[in-house]
DRENLO-673467 format. One line per 10 residues: for each residue x, y, z of C-alpha. Coordinates in nm, 2 decimals, decimal comma. Layout:
BEGIN
X/Y/Z | ...
This chain:
BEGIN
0,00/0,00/0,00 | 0,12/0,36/-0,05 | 0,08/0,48/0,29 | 0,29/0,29/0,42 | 0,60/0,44/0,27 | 0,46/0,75/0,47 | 0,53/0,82/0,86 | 0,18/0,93/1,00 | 0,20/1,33/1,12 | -0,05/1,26/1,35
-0,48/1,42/1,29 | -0,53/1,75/1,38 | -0,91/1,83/1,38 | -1,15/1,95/1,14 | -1,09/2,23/1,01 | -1,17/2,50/0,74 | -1,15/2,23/0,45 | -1,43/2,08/0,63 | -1,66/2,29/0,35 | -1,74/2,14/0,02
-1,85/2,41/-0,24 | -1,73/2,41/-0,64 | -1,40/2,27/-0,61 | -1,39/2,24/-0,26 | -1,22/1,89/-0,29 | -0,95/2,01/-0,47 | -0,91/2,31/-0,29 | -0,83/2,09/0,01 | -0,65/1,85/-0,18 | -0,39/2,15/-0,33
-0,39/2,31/0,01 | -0,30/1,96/0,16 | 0,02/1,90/-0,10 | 0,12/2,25/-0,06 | 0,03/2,40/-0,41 | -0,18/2,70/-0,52 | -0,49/2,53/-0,69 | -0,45/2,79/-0,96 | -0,08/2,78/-1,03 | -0,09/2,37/-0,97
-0,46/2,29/-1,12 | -0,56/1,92/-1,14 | -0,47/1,86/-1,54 | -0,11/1,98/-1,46 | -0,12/1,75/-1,17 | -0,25/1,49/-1,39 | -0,01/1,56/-1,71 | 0,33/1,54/-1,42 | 0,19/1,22/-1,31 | 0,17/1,09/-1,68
0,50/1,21/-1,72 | 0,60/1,01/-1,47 | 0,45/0,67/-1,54 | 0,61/0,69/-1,91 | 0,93/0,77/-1,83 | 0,86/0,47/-1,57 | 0,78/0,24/-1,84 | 1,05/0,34/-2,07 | 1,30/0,24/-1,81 | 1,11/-0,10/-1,75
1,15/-0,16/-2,15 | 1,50/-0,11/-2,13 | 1,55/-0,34/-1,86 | 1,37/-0,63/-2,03 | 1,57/-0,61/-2,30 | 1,86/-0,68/-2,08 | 1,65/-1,01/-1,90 | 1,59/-1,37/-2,06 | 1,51/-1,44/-2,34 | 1,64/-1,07/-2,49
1,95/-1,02/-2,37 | 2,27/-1,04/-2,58 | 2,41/-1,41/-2,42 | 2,71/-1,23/-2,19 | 2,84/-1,62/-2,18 | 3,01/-1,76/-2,51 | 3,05/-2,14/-2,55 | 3,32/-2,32/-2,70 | 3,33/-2,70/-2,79 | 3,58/-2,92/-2,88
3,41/-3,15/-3,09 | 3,13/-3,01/-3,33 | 3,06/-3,35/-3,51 | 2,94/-3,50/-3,20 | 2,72/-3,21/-3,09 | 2,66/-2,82/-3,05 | 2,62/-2,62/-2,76 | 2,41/-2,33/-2,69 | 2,38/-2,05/-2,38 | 2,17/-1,84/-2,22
2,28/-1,53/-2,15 | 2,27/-1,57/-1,78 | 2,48/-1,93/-1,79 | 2,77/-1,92/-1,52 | 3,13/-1,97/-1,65 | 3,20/-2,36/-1,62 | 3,31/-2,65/-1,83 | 3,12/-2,97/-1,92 | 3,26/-3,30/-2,02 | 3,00/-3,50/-2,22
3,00/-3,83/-2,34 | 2,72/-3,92/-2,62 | 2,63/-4,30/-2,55 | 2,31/-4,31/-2,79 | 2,12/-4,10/-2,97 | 1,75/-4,12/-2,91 | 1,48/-4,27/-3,20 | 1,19/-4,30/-3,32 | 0,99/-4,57/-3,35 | 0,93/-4,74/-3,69
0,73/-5,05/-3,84 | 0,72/-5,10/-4,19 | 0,53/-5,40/-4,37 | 0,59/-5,71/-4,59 | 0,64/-5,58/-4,98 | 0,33/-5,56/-5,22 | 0,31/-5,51/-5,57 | 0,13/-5,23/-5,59 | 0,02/-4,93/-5,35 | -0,36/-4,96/-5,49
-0,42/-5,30/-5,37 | -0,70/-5,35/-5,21 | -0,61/-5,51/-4,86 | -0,96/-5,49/-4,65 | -1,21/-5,28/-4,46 | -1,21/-5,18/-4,08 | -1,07/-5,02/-3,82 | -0,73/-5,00/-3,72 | -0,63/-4,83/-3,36 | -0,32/-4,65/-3,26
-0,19/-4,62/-2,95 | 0,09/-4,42/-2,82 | 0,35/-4,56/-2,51 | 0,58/-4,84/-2,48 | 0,63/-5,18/-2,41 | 0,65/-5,36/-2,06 | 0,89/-5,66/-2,02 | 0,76/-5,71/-1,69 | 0,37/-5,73/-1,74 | 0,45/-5,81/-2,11
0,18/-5,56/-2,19 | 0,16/-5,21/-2,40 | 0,15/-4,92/-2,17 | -0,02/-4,62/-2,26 | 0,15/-4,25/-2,28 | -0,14/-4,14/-2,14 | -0,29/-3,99/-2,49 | -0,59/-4,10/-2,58 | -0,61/-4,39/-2,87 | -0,69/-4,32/-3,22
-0,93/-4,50/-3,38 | -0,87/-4,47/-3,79 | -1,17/-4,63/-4,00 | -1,10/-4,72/-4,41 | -1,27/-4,91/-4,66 | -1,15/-5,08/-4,94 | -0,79/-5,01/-4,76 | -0,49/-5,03/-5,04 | -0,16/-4,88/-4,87 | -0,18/-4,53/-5,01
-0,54/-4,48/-4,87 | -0,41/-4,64/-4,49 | -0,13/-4,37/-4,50 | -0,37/-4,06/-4,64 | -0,57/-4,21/-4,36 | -0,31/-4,23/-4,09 | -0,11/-3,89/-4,17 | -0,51/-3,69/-4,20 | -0,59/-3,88/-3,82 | -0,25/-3,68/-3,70
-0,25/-3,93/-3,41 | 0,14/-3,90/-3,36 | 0,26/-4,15/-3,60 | 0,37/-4,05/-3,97 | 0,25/-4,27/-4,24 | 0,44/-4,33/-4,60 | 0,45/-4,57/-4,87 | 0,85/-4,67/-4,96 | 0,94/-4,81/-5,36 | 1,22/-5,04/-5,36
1,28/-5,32/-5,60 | 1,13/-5,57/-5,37 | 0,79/-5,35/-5,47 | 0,57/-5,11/-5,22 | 0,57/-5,11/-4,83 | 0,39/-4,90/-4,58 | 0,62/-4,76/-4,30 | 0,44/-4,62/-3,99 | 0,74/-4,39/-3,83 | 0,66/-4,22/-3,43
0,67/-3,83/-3,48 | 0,85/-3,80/-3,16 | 1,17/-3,94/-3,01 | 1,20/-4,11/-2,68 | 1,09/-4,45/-2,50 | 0,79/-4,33/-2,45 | 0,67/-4,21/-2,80 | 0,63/-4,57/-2,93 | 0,32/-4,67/-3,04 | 0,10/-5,07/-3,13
-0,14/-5,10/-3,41 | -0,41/-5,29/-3,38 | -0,69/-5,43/-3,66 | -1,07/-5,54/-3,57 | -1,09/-5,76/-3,85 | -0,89/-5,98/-3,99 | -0,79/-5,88/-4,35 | -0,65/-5,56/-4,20 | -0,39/-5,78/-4,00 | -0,09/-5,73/-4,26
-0,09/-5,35/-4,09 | -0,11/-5,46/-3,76 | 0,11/-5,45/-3,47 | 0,11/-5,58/-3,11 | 0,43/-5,55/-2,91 | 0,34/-5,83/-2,68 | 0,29/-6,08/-3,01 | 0,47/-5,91/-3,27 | 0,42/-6,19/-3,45 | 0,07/-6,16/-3,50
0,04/-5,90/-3,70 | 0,19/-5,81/-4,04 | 0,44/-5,50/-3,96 | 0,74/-5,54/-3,81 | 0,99/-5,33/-3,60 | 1,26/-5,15/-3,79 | 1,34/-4,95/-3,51 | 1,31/-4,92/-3,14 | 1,19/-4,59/-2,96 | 1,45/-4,53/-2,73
1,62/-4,25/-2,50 | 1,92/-4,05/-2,54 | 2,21/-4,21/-2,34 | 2,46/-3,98/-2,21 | 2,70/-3,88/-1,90 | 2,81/-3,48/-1,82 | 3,11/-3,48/-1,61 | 3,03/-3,86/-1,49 | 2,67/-3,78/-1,40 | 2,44/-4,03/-1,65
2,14/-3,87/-1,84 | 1,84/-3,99/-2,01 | 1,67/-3,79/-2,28 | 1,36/-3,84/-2,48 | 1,50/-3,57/-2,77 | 1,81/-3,51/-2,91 | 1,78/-3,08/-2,91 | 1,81/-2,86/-2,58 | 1,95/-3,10/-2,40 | 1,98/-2,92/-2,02
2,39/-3,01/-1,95 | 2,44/-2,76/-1,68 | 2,29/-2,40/-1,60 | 2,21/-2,21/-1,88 | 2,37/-2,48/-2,12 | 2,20/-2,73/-2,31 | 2,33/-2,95/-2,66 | 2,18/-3,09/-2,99 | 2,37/-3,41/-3,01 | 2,45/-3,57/-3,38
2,60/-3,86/-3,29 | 2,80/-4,07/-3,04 | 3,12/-3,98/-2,91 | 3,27/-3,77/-2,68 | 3,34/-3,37/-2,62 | 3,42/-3,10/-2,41 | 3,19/-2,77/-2,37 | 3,28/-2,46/-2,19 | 3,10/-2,16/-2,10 | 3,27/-1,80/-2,05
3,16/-1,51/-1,98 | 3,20/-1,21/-2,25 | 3,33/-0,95/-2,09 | 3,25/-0,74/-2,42 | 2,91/-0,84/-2,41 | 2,89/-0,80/-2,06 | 3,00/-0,42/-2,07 | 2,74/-0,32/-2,35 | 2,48/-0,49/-2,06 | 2,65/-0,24/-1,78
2,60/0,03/-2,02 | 2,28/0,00/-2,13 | 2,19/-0,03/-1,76 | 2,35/0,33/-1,68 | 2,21/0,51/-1,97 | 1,84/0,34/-1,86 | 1,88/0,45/-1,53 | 2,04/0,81/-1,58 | 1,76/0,90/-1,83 | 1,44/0,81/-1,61
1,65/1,00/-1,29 | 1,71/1,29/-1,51 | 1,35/1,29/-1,52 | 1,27/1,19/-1,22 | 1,48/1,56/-1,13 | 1,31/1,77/-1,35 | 0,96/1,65/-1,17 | 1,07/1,69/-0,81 | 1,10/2,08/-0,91 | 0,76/2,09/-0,90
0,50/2,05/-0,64 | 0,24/1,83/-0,56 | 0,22/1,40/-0,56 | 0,39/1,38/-0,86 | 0,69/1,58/-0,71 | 0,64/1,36/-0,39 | 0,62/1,04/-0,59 | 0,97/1,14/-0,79 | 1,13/1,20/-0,49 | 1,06/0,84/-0,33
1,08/0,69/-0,71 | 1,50/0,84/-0,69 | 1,58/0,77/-0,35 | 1,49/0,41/-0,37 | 1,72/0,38/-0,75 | 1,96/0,56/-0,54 | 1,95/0,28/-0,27 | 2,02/-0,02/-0,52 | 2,27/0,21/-0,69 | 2,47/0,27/-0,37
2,37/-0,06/-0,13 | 2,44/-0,41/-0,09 | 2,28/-0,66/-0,36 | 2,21/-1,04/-0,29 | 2,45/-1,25/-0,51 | 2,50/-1,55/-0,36 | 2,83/-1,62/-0,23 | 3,03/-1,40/-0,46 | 3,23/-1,12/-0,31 | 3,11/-0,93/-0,53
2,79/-0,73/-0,37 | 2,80/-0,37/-0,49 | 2,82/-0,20/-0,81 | 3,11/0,00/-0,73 | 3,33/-0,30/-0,74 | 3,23/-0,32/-1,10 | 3,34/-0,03/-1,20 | 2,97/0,13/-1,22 | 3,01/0,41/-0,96 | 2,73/0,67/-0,88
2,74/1,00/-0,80 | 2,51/1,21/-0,62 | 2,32/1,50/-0,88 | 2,39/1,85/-0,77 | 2,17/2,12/-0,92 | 2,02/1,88/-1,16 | 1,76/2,01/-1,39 | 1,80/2,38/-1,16 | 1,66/2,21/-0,86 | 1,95/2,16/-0,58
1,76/2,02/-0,38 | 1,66/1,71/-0,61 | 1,70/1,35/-0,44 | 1,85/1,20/-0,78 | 2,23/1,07/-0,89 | 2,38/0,91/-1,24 | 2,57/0,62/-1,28 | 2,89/0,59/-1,49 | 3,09/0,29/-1,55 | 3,46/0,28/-1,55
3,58/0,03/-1,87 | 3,94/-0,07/-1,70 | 3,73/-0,11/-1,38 | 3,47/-0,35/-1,53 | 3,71/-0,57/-1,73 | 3,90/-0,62/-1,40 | 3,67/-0,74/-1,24 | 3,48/-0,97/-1,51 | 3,84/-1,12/-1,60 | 3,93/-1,17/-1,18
3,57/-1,33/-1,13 | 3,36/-1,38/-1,45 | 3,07/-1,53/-1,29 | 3,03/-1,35/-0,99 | 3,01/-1,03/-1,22 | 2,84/-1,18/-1,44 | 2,52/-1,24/-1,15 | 2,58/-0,91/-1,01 | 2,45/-0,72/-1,30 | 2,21/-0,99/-1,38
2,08/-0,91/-0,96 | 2,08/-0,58/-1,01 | 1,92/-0,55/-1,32 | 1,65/-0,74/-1,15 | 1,64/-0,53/-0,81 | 1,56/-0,23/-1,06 | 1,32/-0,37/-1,27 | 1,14/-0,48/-0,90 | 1,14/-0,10/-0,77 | 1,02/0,02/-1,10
0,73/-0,21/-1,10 | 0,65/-0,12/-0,74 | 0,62/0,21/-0,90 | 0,50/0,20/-1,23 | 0,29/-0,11/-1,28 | -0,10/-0,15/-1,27 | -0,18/-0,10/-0,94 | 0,15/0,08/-0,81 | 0,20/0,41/-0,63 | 0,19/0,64/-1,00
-0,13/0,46/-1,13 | -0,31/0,44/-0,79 | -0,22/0,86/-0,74 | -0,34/0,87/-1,11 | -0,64/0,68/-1,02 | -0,74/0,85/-0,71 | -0,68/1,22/-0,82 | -0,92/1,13/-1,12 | -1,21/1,05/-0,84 | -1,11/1,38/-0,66
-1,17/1,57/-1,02 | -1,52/1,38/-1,06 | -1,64/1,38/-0,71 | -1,61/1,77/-0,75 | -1,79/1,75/-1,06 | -2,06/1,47/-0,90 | -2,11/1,67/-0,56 | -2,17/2,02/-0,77 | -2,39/1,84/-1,09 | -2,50/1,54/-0,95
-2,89/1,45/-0,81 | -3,00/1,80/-0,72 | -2,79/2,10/-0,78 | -2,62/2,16/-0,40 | -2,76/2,57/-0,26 | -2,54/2,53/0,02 | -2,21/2,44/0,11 | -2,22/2,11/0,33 | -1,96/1,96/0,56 | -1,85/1,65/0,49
-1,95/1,54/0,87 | -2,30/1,63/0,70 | -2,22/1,43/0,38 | -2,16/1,13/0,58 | -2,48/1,12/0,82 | -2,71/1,26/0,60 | -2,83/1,00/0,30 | -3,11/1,17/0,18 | -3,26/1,45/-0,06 | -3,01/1,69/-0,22
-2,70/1,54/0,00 | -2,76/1,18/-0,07 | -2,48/1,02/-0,24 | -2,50/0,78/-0,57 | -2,30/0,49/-0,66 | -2,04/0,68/-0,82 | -2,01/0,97/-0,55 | -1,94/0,63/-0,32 | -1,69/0,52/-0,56 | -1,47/0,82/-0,59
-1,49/0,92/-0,22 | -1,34/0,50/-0,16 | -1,10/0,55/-0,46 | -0,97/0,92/-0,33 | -1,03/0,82/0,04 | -0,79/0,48/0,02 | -0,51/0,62/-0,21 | -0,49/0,98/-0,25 | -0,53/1,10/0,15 | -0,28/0,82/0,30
-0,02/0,95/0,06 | -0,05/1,29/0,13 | -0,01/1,20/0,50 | 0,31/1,44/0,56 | 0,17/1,76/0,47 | -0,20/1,66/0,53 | -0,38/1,98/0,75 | -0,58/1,66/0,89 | -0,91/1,76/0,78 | -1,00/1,53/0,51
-0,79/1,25/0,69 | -0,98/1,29/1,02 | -1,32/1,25/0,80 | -1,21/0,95/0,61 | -0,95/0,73/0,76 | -1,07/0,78/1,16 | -1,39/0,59/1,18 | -1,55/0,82/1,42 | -1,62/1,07/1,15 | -1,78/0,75/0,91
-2,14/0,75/1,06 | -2,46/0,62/0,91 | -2,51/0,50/0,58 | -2,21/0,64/0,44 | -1,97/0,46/0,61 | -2,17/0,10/0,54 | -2,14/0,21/0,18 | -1,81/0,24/0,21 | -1,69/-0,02/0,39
């Protein structure tokens, strides 16, 4: 909530902003930020809020582009034998090294069937039913994958019209009819890799049998196994692994392999410290521009200047402090070479809570070539310690868009209490607004709304320079009598 980056100043007592006339609201609502309602009037308030939400956003966009799956990889790869396999990285994958050995690939399972003359035979008329898992030695059974059979009806069957049928059922098995000088076969291929992507065929009637196939009697039907479906075999740094594909195979953090073949090679991961200073870069230009602007907005007055100044001080925190990164030395900025430096006089204002970051080339090198992966996370933590204030700023339901939010229901409620049900001929208080439901002083639905909206966002962050008046009626129950405060509760 947004109060509670505010100390309370305690609740004086009601006081002249107790009246509601034309503009009344925001008459109390400048005098409680401090502004002159005609200097500071509600659509500059507005426009310095917007202002501040998309120079928020702008600086979230240029984080993201420095996060997964974005990033320029800061980690290159290298790998000693490319015929066996290839090796890809994340940008976040720690420096480290990776012996692999490549046992066996993994397959596919594949039937084919005895040779007929021609493709346009006519074999029979029925059903034939796929099913997708793998065979059981112990139960000598077929176990299911857990998809759900595939029943696959034909007439007249001939072996083109079984593989139209087949491939137009997409029931995970790939249909095709082979020429070879023995004559025309129909091979049945899994579409996926992996022991558990093989798949039985099985006929209802009897001349379909040729194109049948039951793992626990092979023999009884008339395609045989060509192929097994089987797992990649292989062993990283002596540890043994099991994969059902032969792509993005996870080998360590941030590391994965296609293999091609069997044999044996060595992968290791590096850190770039190139690629990892155009990251540090980006990061300072991202957060000197939204500070810049967060300067130019604390010269101002009212939430937005308010806002800017917390929005600063909490970038200058991360700048300056301590950031988790495991147990790496390395825990502040500085000792990357990305030093920050408090702003003086920035944008004419002296007085403006904001600072820039630089980064020192020599500096940064250093220290990626002394410790490549503790670098490496540091950014990467801090990139993510930003992005984590910004969004407690700028997101839906953060401090700008709630103040955006709640300063619109001020506007209206001045607009609802002056136009709304019958025109007002007096000036009420708002203790009479909230005991009296009825005739010309009765609230609607969205007089209720806005006084909720303004009364749970707007007041608690204007808590330091609040005169107490509107807080007393809103926040302290004692002033919430009758059907007011069941409405708003």
């Amino acid at each position: 909530m947004i109060y509670a980056l505010f100390p309370s100043t305690g609740s004086p007592s009601l006081g002249a902003a107790n009246n509601l006339g034309n503009g009344g609201l925001l008459q109390a609502l400048g005098g409680a930020i401090g502004s002159n309602p005609a200097k500071d009037s509600s659509q500059t308030t507005l426009s310095a809020l917007g202002q501040l939400q998309s120079a928020s956003d702008a600086f979230q966009s240029a984080l993201a582009l420095l996060e997964p799956p974005y990033q320029t990889p800061s980690t290159q790869t290298s790998n000693s034998n490319p015929s066996v396999l290839t090796a890809l990285s994340t940008g976040s994958a720690p420096s480290s090294s990776y012996a692999i050995t490549v046992n066996s690939l993994a397959q596919a399972q594949s039937l084919q069937s005895a040779s007929y003359s021609s493709d346009s035979d006519v074999l029979g008329s029925g059903t034939l039913t796929l099913s997708l898992g793998h065979y059981d030695n112990a139960s000598n059974g077929f176990v299911s994958n857990g998809s759900a059979p595939v029943a696959i009806h034909v007439q007249n069957a001939s072996l083109a019209s079984v593989a139209s049928a087949i491939n137009a059922a997409q029931a995970g098995v790939t249909a095709s009819v082979l020429q070879d000088n023995s004559g025309y076969r129909l091979v049945l291929v899994s579409s996926s890799t992996g022991s558990n992507q093989g798949f039985e065929v099985l006929s209802d009637n009897a001349s379909l049998m040729p194109l049948s196939y039951d793992p626990s009697n092979p023999g009884a039907g008339g395609l045989s196994l060509s192929q097994s479906a089987q797992n990649a075999s292989l062993s990283v740094n002596g540890v043994s692994l099991s994969s059902a594909s032969n792509n993005n195979v996870t080998v360590g953090s941030g590391v994965s392999v296609n293999l091609l073949q069997t044999g044996s090679s060595t992968v290791q991961a590096q850190a770039s410290s190139t690629n990892l200073q155009t990251q540090a870069q980006s990061v300072v230009s991202a957060f000197n521009t939204l500070q810049s602007t967060l300067a130019n907005l604390q010269s101002g007055s009212g939430p937005a200047a308010d806002i800017a100044s917390l929005y600063a001080q909490a970038l200058n925190t991360a700048a300056t402090g301590r950031i988790s990164n495991g147990s790496s030395s390395l825990t502040q900025l500085s000792q990357l070479g990305i030093n920050f430096q408090p702003a003086t006089g920035l944008a004419g204002n002296p007085t403006a809570t904001t600072g820039g970051l630089s980064l020192d080339a020599g500096s940064f090198a250093n220290a990626v070539n002394a410790n490549s992966s503790g670098a490496q996370s540091l950014l990467s933590n801090a990139i993510q310690t930003l992005d984590t204030i910004a969004s407690s700023f700028g997101e839906a339901g953060g401090t700008i868009s709630s103040t955006q939010s709640a300063y619109q229901s001020a506007v209206s409620l001045d607009t609802l209490l002056s136009n709304a049900n019958a025109p007002l001929q007096t000036s009420p208080s708002l203790t009479e607004l909230a005991s009296v439901q009825s005739g010309p002083l009765a609230l609607n639905a969205g007089q209720i709304s806005s006084v909720q909206q303004y009364a749970t966002s707007t007041l608690p962050l204007l808590k330091d320079n609040f005169n107490g008046a509107l807080l007393d009626l809103y926040v302290n129950s004692n002033y919430l009598s009758g059907s007011l405060l069941s409405k708003l509760a």
